[in-house]
Each structure stands twice: as structure tokens, then as C-alpha cells.
C-alpha positions in Angstrom: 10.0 -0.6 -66.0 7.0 -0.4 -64.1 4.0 -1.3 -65.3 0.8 0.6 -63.6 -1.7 -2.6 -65.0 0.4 -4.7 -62.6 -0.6 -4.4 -58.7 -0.1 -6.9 -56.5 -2.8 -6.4 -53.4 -0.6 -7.1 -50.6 -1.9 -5.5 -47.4 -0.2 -7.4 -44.0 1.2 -7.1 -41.1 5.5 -6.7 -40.9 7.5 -5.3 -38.6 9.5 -2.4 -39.5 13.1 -2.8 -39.7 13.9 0.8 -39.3 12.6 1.1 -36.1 11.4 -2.3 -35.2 7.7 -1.3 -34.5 4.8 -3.6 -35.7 2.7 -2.8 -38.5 -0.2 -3.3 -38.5 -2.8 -3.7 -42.4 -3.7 -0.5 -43.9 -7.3 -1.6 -44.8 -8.0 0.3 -48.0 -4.8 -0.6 -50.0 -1.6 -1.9 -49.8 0.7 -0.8 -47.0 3.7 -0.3 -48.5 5.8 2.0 -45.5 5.9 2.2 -41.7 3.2 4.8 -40.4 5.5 5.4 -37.7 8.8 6.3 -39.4 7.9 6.4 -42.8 10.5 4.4 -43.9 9.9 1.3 -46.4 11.8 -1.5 -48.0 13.0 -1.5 -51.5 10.9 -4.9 -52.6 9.3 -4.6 -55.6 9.7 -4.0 -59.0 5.5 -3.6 -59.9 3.6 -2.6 -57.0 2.9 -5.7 -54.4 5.0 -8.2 -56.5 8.3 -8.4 -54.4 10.4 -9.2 -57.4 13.5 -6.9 -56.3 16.3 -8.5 -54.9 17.9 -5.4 -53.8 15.7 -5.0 -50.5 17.5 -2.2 -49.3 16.0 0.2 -46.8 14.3 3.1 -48.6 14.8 6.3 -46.6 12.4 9.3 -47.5 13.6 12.2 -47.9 10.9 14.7 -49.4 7.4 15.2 -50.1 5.6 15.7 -53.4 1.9 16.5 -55.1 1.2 14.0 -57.7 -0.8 14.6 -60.9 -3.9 13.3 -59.3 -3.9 15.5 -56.1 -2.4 13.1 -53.8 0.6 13.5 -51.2 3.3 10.8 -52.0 7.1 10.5 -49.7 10.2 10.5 -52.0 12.3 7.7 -50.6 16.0 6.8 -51.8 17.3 3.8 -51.4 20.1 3.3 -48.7 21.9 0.3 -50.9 21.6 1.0 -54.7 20.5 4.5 -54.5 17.2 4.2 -56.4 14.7 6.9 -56.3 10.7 5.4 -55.4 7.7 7.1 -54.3 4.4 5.9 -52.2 1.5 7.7 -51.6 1.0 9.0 -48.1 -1.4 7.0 -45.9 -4.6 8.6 -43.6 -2.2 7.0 -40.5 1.2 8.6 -41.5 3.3 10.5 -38.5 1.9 13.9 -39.7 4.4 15.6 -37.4 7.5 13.7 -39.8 5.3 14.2 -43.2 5.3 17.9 -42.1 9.3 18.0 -41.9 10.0 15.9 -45.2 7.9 18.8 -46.9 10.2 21.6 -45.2 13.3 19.7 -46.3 12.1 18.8 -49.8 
């Protein structure tokens, strides 16, 4: 279960392996999806702790509003199917953000 108390800072570079495109440190938080593509990796259990061993490729496939105001991309996991959310970042592809929100 996730615990909110437990974040793992974990800002650094990767390179996406959805569409191979190098990511580059969000500066403010934790990057935790390609800007690009949106798409993110199915590593941790807490936030930042990379404790999963499924690391399957999440896919997002909508867009929500969370309690707090903020924009976050629903992604589903390509291998196990698991539903996880991240909130959007200032450097997202607005144009995709805009077309997850029409599909979801």
C-alpha cells in the first residue's frame, strides 16, 4: 500500500524507453515520466523508492483533477495491468496532455 510519509527524492537524468529520448532532471521534484511522450516506468512501490520488480512500461491513458487542484496522467501498466497516477509537470507535451483529457 502506499504510504504518502514515504518519498524518495529521486530527480535524474534516464532515457526514456518508450521513445528513447533523454531526460533530462525536473528541478523542483522528482521526475517520474518522460516530458516528451508522457510515458513512465512502473518502478516503485512508495514514490522514488524503486522497490517494484514489475518495471513494466506505464502507458497513460487519461487525465484527472486531484483533490488539491493539480493535473495528474492516469497511466496503466502495459505488463501487470496496474492503474498509477503522476502529477503533470510545467514541461509536459501540452499538445499530448490536451488529447489524454479528450480521451479520458
Amino acid at each position: 500500500m502506499l504510504d504518502k510519509k514515504k518519498f524518495t527524492m529521486i530527480d535524474e537524468n534516464f532515457i526514456c524507453e518508450e521513445c528513447g529520448r533523454k531526460v533530462k532532471p525536473l528541478g523542483y521534484t522528482a521526475r517520474d515520466h518522460c516530458p516528451y511522450c508522457l510515458f513512465s516506468k512502473h518502478v516503485d512501490i512508495n514514490p522514488g523508492d524503486r522497490a517494484n520488480e514489475c518495471c513494466g512500461i506505464l502507458e497513460p491513458i487519461g487525465i484527472e483533477s486531484n483533490k488539491k487542484g493539480n493535473y495528474q496522467i492516469i497511466y496503466r501498466c502495459q505488463k501487470c495491468g496496474a492503474v498509477k497516477k503522476n502529477i503533470i509537470a510545467k514541461d509536459d507535451n501540452m499538445d499530448l496532455i490536451i488529447k489524454l483529457s479528450i480521451l479520458g
